[in-house]
KEVEX-496391 format. One record per residue (C-alpha): residue in one letter; x, y, z. Coordinates in steps of 0.25 Angstrom, whole numbers, padded with zeros to 4 digits, always signed. Last residue first. Layout:
% KEVEX-496391
AXYZ...
END
This chain:
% KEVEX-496391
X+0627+0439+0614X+0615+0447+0607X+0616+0461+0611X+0601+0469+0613X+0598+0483+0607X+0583+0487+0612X+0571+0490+0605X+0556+0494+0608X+0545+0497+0596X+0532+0499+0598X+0520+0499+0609X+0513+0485+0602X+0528+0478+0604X+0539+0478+0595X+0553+0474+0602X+0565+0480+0592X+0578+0473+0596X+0591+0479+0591X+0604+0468+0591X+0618+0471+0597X+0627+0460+0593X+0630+0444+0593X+0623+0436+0582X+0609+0433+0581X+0606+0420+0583X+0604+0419+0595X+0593+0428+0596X+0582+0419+0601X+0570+0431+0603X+0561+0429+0618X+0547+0435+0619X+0538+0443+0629X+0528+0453+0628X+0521+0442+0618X+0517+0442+0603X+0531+0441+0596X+0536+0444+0580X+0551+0440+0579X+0561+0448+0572X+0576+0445+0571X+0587+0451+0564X+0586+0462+0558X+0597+0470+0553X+0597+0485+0559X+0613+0486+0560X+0610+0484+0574X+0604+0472+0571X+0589+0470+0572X+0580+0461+0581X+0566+0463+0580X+0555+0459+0591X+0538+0459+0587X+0527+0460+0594X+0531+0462+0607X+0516+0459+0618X+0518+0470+0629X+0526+0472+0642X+0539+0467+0635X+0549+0457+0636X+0559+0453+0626X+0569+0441+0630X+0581+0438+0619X+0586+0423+0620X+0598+0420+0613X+0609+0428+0617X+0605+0442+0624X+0614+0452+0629X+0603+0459+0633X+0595+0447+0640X+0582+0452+0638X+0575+0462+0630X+0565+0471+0638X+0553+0479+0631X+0544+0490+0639X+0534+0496+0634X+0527+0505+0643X+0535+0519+0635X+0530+0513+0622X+0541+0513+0609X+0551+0510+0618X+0566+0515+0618X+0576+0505+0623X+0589+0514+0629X+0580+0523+0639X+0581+0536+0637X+0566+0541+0638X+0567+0545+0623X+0557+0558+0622X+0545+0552+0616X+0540+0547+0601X+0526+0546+0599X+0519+0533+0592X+0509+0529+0581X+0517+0518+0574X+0508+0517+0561X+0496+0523+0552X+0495+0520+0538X+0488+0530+0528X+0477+0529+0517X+0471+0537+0508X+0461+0546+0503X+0456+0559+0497X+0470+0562+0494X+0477+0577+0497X+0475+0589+0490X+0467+0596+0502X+0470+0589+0514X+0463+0579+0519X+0465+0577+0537X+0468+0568+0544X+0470+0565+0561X+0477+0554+0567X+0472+0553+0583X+0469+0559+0596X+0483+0554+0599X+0488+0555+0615X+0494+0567+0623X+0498+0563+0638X+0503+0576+0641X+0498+0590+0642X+0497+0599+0630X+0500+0597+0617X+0495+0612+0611X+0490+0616+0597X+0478+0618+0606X+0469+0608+0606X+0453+0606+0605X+0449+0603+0592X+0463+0602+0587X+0475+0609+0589X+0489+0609+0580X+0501+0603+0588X+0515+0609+0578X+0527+0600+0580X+0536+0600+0593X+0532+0595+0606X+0522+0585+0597X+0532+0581+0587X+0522+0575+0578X+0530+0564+0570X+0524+0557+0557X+0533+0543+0552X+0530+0541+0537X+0524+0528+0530X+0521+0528+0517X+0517+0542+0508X+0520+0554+0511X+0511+0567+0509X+0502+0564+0522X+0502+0578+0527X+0505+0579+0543X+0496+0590+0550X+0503+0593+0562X+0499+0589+0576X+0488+0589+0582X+0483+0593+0596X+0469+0589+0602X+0468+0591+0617X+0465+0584+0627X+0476+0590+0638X+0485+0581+0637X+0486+0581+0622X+0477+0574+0612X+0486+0572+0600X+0480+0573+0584X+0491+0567+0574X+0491+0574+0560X+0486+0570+0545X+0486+0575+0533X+0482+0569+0521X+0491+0570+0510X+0488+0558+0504X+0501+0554+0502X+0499+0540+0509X+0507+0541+0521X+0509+0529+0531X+0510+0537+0543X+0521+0531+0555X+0515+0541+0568X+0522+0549+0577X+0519+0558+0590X+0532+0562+0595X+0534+0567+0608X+0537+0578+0619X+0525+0583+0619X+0518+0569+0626X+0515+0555+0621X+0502+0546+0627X+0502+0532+0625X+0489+0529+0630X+0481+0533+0618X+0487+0520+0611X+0478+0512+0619X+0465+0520+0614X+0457+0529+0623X+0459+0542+0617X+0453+0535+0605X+0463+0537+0590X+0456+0545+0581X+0460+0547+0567X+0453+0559+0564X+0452+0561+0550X+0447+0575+0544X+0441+0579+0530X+0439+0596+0530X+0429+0600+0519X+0422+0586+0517X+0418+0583+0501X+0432+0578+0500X+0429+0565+0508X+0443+0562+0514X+0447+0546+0513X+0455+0540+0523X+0461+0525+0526X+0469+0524+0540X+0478+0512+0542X+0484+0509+0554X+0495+0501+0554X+0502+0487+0555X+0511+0479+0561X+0522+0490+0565X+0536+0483+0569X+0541+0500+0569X+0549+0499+0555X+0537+0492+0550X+0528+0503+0550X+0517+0497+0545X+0505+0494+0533X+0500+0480+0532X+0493+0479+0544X+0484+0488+0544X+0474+0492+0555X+0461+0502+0551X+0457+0516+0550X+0446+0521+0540X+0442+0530+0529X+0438+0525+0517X+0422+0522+0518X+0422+0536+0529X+0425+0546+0515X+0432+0556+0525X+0428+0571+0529X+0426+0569+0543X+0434+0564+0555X+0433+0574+0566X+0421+0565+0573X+0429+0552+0574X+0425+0540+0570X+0426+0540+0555X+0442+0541+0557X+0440+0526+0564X+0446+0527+0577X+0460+0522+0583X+0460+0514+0596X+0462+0502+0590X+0472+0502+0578X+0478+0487+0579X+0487+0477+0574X+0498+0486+0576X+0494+0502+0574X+0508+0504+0583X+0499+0516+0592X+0505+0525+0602X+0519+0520+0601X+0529+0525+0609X+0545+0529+0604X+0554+0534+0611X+0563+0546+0607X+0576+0548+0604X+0581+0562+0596X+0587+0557+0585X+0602+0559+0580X+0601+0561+0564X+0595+0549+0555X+0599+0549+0542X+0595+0547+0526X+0600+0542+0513X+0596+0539+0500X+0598+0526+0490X+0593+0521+0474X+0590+0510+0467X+0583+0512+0454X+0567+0510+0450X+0562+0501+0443X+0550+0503+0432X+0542+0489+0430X+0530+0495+0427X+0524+0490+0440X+0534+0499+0447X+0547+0494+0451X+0557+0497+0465X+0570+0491+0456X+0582+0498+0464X+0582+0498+0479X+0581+0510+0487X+0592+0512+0499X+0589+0520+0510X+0603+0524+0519X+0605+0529+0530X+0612+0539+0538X+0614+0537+0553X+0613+0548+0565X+0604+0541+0572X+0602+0524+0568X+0590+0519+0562X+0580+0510+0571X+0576+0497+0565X+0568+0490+0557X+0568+0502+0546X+0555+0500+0535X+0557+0503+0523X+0544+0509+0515X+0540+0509+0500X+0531+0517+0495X+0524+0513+0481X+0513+0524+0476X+0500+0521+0469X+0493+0527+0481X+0501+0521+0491X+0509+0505+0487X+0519+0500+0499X+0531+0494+0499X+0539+0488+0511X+0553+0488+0515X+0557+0482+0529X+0568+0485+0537X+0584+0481+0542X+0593+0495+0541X+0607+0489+0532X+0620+0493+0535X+0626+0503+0527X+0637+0507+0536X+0637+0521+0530X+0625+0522+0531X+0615+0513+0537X+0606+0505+0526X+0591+0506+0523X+0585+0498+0512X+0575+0499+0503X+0569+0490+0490X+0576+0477+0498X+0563+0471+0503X+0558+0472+0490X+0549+0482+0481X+0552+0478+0466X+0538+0467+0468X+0530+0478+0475X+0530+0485+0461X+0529+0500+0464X+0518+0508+0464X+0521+0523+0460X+0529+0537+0463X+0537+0529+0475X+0537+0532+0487X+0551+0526+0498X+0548+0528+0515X+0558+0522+0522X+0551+0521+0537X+0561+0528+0548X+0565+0521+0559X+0573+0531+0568X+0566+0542+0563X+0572+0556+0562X+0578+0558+0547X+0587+0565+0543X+0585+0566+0526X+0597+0563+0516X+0585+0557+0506X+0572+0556+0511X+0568+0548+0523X+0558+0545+0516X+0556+0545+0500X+0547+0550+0491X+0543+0550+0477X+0550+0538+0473X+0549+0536+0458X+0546+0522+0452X+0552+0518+0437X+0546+0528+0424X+0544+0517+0413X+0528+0519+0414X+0523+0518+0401X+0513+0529+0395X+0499+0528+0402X+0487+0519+0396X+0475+0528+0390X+0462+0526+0394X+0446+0526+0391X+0436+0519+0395X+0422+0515+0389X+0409+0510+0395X+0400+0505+0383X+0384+0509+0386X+0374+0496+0388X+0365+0503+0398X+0360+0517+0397X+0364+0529+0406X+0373+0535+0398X+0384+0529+0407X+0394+0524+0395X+0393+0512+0400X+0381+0509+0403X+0383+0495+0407X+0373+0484+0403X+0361+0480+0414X+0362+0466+0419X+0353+0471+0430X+0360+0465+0443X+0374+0462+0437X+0379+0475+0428X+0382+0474+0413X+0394+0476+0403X+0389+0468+0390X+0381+0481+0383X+0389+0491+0390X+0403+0486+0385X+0413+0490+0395X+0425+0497+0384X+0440+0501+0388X+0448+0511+0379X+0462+0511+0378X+0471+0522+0374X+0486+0518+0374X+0500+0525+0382X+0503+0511+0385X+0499+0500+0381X+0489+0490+0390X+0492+0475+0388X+0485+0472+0401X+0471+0478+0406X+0465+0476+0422X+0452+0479+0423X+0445+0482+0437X+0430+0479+0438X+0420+0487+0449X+0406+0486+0450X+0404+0472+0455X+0418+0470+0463X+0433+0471+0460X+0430+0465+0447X+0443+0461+0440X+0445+0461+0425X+0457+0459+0415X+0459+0464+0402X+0470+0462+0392X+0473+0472+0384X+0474+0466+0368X+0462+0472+0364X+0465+0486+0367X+0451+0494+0365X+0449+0488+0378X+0435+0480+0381X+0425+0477+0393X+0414+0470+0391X+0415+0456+0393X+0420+0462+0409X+0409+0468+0410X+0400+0458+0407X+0407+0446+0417X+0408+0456+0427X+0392+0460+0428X+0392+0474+0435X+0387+0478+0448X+0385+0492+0445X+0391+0506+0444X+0402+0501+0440X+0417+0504+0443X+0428+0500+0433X+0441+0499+0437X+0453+0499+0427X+0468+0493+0431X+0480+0500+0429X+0491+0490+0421X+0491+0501+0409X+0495+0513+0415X+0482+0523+0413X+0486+0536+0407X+0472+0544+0405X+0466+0533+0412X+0472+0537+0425X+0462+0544+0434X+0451+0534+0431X+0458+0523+0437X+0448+0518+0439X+0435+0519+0432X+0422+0523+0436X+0407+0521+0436X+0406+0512+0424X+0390+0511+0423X+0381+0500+0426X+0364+0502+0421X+0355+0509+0431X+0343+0501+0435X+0350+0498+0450X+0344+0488+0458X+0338+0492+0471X+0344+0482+0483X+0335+0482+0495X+0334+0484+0510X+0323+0483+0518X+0321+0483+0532X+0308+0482+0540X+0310+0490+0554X+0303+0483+0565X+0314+0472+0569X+0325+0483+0567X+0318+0489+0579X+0320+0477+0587X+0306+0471+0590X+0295+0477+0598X+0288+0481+0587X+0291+0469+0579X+0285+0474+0567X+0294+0470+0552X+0288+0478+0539X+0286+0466+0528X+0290+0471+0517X+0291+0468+0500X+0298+0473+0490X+0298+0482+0478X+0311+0486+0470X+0312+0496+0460X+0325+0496+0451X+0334+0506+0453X+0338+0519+0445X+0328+0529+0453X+0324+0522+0464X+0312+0515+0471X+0310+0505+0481X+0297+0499+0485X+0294+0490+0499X+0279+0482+0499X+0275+0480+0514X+0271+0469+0522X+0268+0474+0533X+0270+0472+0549X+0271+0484+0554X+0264+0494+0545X+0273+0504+0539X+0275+0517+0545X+0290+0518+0542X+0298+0519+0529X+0314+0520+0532X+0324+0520+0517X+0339+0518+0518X+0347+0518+0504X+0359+0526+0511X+0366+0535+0502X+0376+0544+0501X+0388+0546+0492X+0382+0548+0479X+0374+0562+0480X+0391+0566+0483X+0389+0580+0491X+0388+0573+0503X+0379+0574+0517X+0368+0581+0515X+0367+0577+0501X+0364+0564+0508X+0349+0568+0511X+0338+0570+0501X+0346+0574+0486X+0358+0563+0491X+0347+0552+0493X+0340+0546+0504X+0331+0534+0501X+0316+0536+0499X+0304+0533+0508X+0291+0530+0504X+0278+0527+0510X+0263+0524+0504X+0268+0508+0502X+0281+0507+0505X+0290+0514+0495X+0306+0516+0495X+0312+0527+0487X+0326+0525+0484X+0333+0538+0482X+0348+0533+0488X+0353+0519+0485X+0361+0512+0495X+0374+0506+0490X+0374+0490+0487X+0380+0494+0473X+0371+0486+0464X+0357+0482+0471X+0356+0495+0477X+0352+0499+0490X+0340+0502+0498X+0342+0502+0513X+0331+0499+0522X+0318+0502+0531X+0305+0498+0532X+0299+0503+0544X+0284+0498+0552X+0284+0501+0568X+0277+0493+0579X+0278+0500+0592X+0289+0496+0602X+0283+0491+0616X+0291+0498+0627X+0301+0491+0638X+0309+0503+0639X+0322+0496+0630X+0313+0493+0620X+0307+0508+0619X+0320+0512+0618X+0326+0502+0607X+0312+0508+0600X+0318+0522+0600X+0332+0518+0598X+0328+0510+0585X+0320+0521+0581X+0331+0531+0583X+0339+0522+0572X+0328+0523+0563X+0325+0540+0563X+0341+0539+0560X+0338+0532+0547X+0325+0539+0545X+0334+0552+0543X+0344+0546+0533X+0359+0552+0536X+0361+0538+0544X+0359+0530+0535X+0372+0538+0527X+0379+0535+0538X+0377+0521+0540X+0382+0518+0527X+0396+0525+0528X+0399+0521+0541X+0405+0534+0548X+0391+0536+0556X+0392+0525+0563X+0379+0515+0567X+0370+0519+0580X+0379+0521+0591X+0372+0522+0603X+0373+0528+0618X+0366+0522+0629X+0361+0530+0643X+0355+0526+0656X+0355+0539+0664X+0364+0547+0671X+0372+0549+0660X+0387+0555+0659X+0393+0539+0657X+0382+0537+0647X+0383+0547+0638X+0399+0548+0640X+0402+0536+0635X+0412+0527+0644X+0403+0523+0655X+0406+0522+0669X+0415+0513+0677X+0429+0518+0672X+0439+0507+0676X+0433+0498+0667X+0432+0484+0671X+0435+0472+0662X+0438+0480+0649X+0435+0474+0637X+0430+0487+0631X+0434+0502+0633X+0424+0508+0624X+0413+0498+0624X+0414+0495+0637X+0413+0509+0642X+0401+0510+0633X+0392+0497+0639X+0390+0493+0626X+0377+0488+0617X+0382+0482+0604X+0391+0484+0593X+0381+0484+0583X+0381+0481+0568X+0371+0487+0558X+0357+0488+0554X+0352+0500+0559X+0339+0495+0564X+0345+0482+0569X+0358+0488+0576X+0348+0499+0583X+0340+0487+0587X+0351+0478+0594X+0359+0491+0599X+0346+0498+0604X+0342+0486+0613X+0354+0483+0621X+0359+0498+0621X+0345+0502+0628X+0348+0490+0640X+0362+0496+0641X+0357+0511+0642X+0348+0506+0652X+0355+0507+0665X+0355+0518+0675X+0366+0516+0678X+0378+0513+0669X+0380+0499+0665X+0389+0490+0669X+0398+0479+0663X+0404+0468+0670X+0418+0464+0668X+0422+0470+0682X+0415+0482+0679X+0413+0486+0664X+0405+0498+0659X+0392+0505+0656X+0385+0516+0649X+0378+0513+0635X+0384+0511+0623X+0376+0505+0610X+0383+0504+0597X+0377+0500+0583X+0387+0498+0571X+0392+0503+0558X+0409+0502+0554X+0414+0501+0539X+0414+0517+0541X+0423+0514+0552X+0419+0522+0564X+0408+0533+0568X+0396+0529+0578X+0382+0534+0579X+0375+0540+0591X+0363+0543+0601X+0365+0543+0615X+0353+0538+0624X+0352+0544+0636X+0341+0538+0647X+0332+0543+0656X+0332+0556+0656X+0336+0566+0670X+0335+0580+0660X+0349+0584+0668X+0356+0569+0663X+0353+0572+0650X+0357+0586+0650X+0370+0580+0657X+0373+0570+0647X+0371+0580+0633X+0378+0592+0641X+0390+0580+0644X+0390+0576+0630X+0390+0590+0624X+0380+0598+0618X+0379+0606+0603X+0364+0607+0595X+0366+0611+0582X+0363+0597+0577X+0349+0598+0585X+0340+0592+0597X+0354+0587+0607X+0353+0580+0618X+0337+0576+0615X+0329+0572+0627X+0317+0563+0626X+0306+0563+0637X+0294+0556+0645X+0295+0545+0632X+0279+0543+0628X+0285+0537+0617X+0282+0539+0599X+0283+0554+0597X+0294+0558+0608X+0301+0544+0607X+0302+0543+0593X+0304+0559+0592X+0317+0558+0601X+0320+0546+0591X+0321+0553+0581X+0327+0565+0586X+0340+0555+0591X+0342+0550+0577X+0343+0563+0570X+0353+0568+0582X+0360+0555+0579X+0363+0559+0566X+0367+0573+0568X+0377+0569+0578X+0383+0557+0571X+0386+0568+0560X+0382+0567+0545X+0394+0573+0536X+0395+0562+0526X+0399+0553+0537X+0399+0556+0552X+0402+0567+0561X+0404+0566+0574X+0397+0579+0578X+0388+0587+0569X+0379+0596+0579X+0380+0586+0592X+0386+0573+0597X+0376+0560+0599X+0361+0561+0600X+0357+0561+0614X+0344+0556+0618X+0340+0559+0633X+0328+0549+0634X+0316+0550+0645X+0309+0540+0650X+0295+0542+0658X+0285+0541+0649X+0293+0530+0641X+0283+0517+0641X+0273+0522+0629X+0273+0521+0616X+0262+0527+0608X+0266+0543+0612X+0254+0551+0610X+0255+0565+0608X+0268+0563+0602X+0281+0568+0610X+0288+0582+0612X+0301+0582+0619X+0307+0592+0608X+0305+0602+0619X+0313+0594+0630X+0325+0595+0622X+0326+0609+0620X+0324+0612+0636X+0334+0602+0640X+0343+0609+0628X+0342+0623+0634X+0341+0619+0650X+0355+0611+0645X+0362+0623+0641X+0367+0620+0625X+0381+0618+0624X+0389+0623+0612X+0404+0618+0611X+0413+0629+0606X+0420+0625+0594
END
């Protein structure tokens, strides 16, 4: 789209006509300031949850307070960036327009995207380290602004803060001196004027967000930046009088829409869907935020609070409306929260597995959800099965929610399950269940099901790799086994798949392990070593793998080779050991959208990796679409400025990456920035499989699809990830999870005879022959050295910590031994002979 730019003789004339103040302006001390506000971003940009931008927000914020200053100040002169949502203007049109009109300061308005766990304050203004110290840009100010507007903005909004930062320290931190000695944002660094940029809570956490569609919510956070201005100018702060709060209910802790809140002759009632949120969802249960604003009380009053709901009890309280007038402005706002309790009796909400009572297999545990805190004691004396004999046993996974597990069930039987309404009751009102939901209390709830026919049918395996008689390209390839249902972890041994040579049958030294995805058992085997070129091999499946029926299944073989294989080296971008720095939340870029934010995230995991490659661990990314979005979009974003951005790859290459599939169906590509910066992606991979597969983008030869900017064209050199991008496809889940490890390319081999997975790691092994005493040095810390036989038998392993270290081999007998050094680049290995 073509980037629209409005001339600055057009928006300098806009901006000066909505310079219109009171007559008489109270507060006085800023006749010859002026301010060039610039809400964040334009039109709809950096989208937010439930369709609300950070743009639009801040825009709200920035016109209120304009108005504070206009109608309350005698301020020589307030500048807008931007007056509208249809109003289009780039960073440097937004700096140099401020610059032209010659004002004072530059305050940049925004909020802030991450984990929807995730809800702070953040203040940046220009400056960095020299020699330890840090500097801030002239002219100075926007330090002195941050110091206040982080403690107050913090206290109105009630939330962390991370504190006021010199930017470039913020972004490129712990650095003694920065060899760039200017600051990193450009709104301060384009600036010829003191400036400060804040991050007023994120717009991906849930809560946050649904504050920050109220209108008086945003007229609250201008009216801490308006009186932290006045404190930073040395001005007396008028006396104000606000209660403010969220309302929310005694049982579920959620806030409670509709509430109308009474003080004296004023009254303010909580958004609801019919007001406000069915803006932003179709679902008149999503949203909801409790919050309530009243001001224009006297300062200094004691005030008496009332709250009013349709299906909660009425509450009055008491008030005494805070005044320090030149106090922090969470010092002269009254909060209030309170509980409402709810007068309508506890229903069964739902029941799981609802999908299967038709055929339920007895052994499957029953959830109930309430719609209220329940009394466990009473629930559970009122539960009954039309079954005597079926023993019942109860688990409370919290307050609403009960699992019961049943023994003795038959097959093929109807059962019905009872909750007495008159001995069933919740705990704040002691009110019965209304179990059959009419409305009234003391209604029985009753369920329904029928136990499925007996299972005598033993596991199937639904999908296999390598499959059978296949060639295969991958030196250590991962044994992938899927089974149609959970197998008993107890029938899966070390021993349940092997790997031998043929026709010498000897043996291929791994790692079996199991694991359970969406009711489905896959089982991995895991290669230590290298396979040989021009081979054939074969897996062998042990019999007895079990279902918690007791069903086995048989022993049974296949076969697979390895043709002549091009060499390559292989260089690790990212291990994911320990650590996934570097890589964004989804919620923080812009082009994700479309996702339920609460069940979406990335994080470390230690429990799944590839353990053919030494892996420690993983990264795990949780998603979930929101279908009420046309086109849900992941970007999983990986910072230019990351340390595995600095291993660049080139056309010659393979991009790969080990995915732990989950059958989902969602599709996923890789998304390259080539030399010239632009965005270049590779196919669409479907994610039909599940367990862990290897994904290759041939970059010289597989299809490179445009994005944003691109061409379909790698171009240049230097090419580095812009990050994993997903997408829903029609048909497939709503939600899942996949497994992300051993993120590498693969180059042109370079000849020489020890390959190494990072082209500036270099590993030595010293004395070859060896005796005893086997020397390994490298230029970073080795994590872990393996010894293997040729035949591929292991024969020593030691876990290190240092880039040096020292392995007693004298025991091993006399021969030609592989060693595999692991270090935080990969894998290197080297054949030694011990005398």
């Amino acid at each position: 789209m073509k980037q629209v730019i409005p001339s600055l003789f057009f928006i300098t004339i806009a901006l000066c006509s909505f310079n219109l103040k009171a007559q008489e302006a109270p507060i006085i001390g800023l006749s010859d300031w002026s301010l060039f506000i610039d809400p964040g971003h334009d039109k709809t940009g950096n989208m937010g949850l439930y369709n609300y931008s950070e743009a639009e927000k801040v825009l709200r914020v920035a016109w209120a307070l304009r108005d504070m200053l206009e109608q309350q100040t005698d301020i020589s002169q307030v500048f807008l960036s931007r007056l509208s949502d249809q109003d289009e203007i780039t960073l440097a049109a937004r700096t140099d327009l401020a610059n032209t009109l010659g004002a004072d300061f530059y305050y940049s308005i925004h909020s802030d995207a991450g984990s929807p766990s995730v809800n702070s304050t953040l203040m940046l203004h220009g400056g960095w380290t020299n020699n330890g110290v840090t500097v801030e840009k002239e002219p100075n100010g926007g330090k002195a602004l941050g110091d206040i507007l982080d403690a107050d903005l913090s206290g109105v909004m009630r939330i962390d803060t991370r504190g006021n930062w010199a930017d470039r320290n913020f972004y490129l931190r712990g650095e003694y001196h920065h060899d760039n000695q200017f600051p990193y944002l450009a709104v301060n660094r384009r600036t010829n004027m003191a400036s400060l940029l804040s991050e007023a809570g994120f717009h991906t956490n849930p809560g946050q967000q649904q504050k920050n569609l109220n209108a008086e919510w945003k007229k609250l956070e201008a009216l801490s930046a308006f009186r932290s201005i006045l404190e930073w100018g040395g001005i007396d702060r008028p006396a104000i009088g606000v209660a403010t709060g969220i309302i929310t209910d005694a049982d579920s802790g959620l806030p409670i829409n509709g509430v109308t809140v009474s003080i004296a002759d004023k009254q303010y009632t909580t958004d609801t869907y019919e007001s406000l949120f069915n803006q932003y969802s179709n679902d008149p249960e999503e949203l909801r935020n409790g919050f309530y604003f009243i001001e224009g009380l006297t300062p200094g009053a004691d005030v008496e609070v009332v709250f009013t709901a349709d299906n909660h009890e009425t509450k009055s309280m008491m008030l005494h409306v805070d005044s320090n007038p030149n106090g922090r402005t969470h010092e002269n706002l009254s909060f209030l929260d309170v509980q409402l309790t709810s007068t309508i009796p506890p229903l069964v909400s739902g029941v799981e597995p609802s999908n299967e009572l038709g055929m339920l297999k007895p052994g499957t545990k029953l959830q109930f959800t309430f719609s209220r805190q329940m009394d466990k004691t009473s629930v559970e004396s009122a539960i009954t099965l039309s079954d005597a004999l079926v023993g019942l046993t109860y688990n409370w996974q919290n307050d609403f929610t009960l699992e019961v597990s049943m023994s003795g069930l038959e097959f093929v039987t109807q059962y019905t399950l009872t909750i007495d309404g008159s001995i069933a009751k919740n705990t704040l009102t002691d009110q019965f269940l209304d179990g059959d939901a009419d409305g009234i209390a003391g209604g029985n709830y009753q369920l329904v099901f029928t136990t499925s026919a007996e299972d005598t049918d033993a596991p199937v395996l639904m999908d296999s790799w390598p499959a059978t008689d296949a060639a295969i390209t991958e030196l250590r390839p991962i044994l992938r086994l899927v089974y149609d249902e959970e197998l008993n972890d107890a029938s899966v041994g070390a021993d349940a798949v092997s790997l031998k040579l043929m026709p010498s049958e000897d043996m291929v030294t791994g790692q079996v392990t199991h694991k359970v995805v969406n009711g489905q058992s896959v089982i991995h085997f895991f290669p230590a070593i290298d396979l040989n070129q021009e081979a054939t091999y074969q897996v062998d499946v042990a019999a007895g793998l079990a279902d918690f029926y007791g069903n086995t299944t048989e022993a049974f073989s296949y076969s697979f080779s390895l043709p002549s294989i091009a060499p390559r080296s292989i260089n690790l971008i990212d291990p994911f050991d320990g650590t996934i720095s570097g890589w964004w939340q989804p919620q923080q870029s812009g082009s994700t959208a479309g996702i339920i934010t609460e069940e979406t995230d990335r994080s470390y995991d230690a429990s799944v990796a590839n353990l053919s490659e030494g892996s420690q661990g993983s990264m795990r990314f949780n998603y979930s679409w929101d279908m009420d979005v046309g086109a849900p979009y992941i970007r999983l974003y990986l910072h230019p400025d990351a340390a595995q951005n600095t291993n660049r790859y080139n056309i010659e290459d393979l991009l790969q990456v080990y995915v732990f599939g989950d059958g989902s169906n969602t599709e996923f590509r890789f998304m390259a920035r080539d030399g010239d910066q632009k965005y270049e992606a590779s196919p669409w991979y479907s994610i039909d499989w599940m367990g862990w597969k290897l994904i290759s983008w041939d970059l010289s030869n597989d299809p490179v699809y445009a994005w944003v900017n691109g061409n379909g064209v790698l171009d240049g050199t230097d090419f580095r990830l812009d990050g994993f991008h997903f997408r829903y496809v029609t048909g497939g889940a709503q939600k899942g999870t996949l497994y992300f490890d051993q993120f590498r390319f693969l180059a042109p081999d370079n000849g020489t005879s020890v390959p190494q997975l990072n082209g500036d790691a270099e590993i030595k092994l010293f004395p070859n022959p060896v005796q005893n005493i086997l020397n390994i040095h490298a230029d970073e810390p080795i994590k872990t050295v393996r010894i293997h036989s040729i035949s591929g038998q292991l024969m020593m392993m030691e876990h290190m910590g240092s880039d040096k270290a020292t392995l007693n081999v004298e025991r091993l007998p006399a021969g030609v031994y592989l060693v595999e050094v692991y270090t935080r680049s990969g894998r290197s290995y080297a054949k030694i002979q011990v005398k």
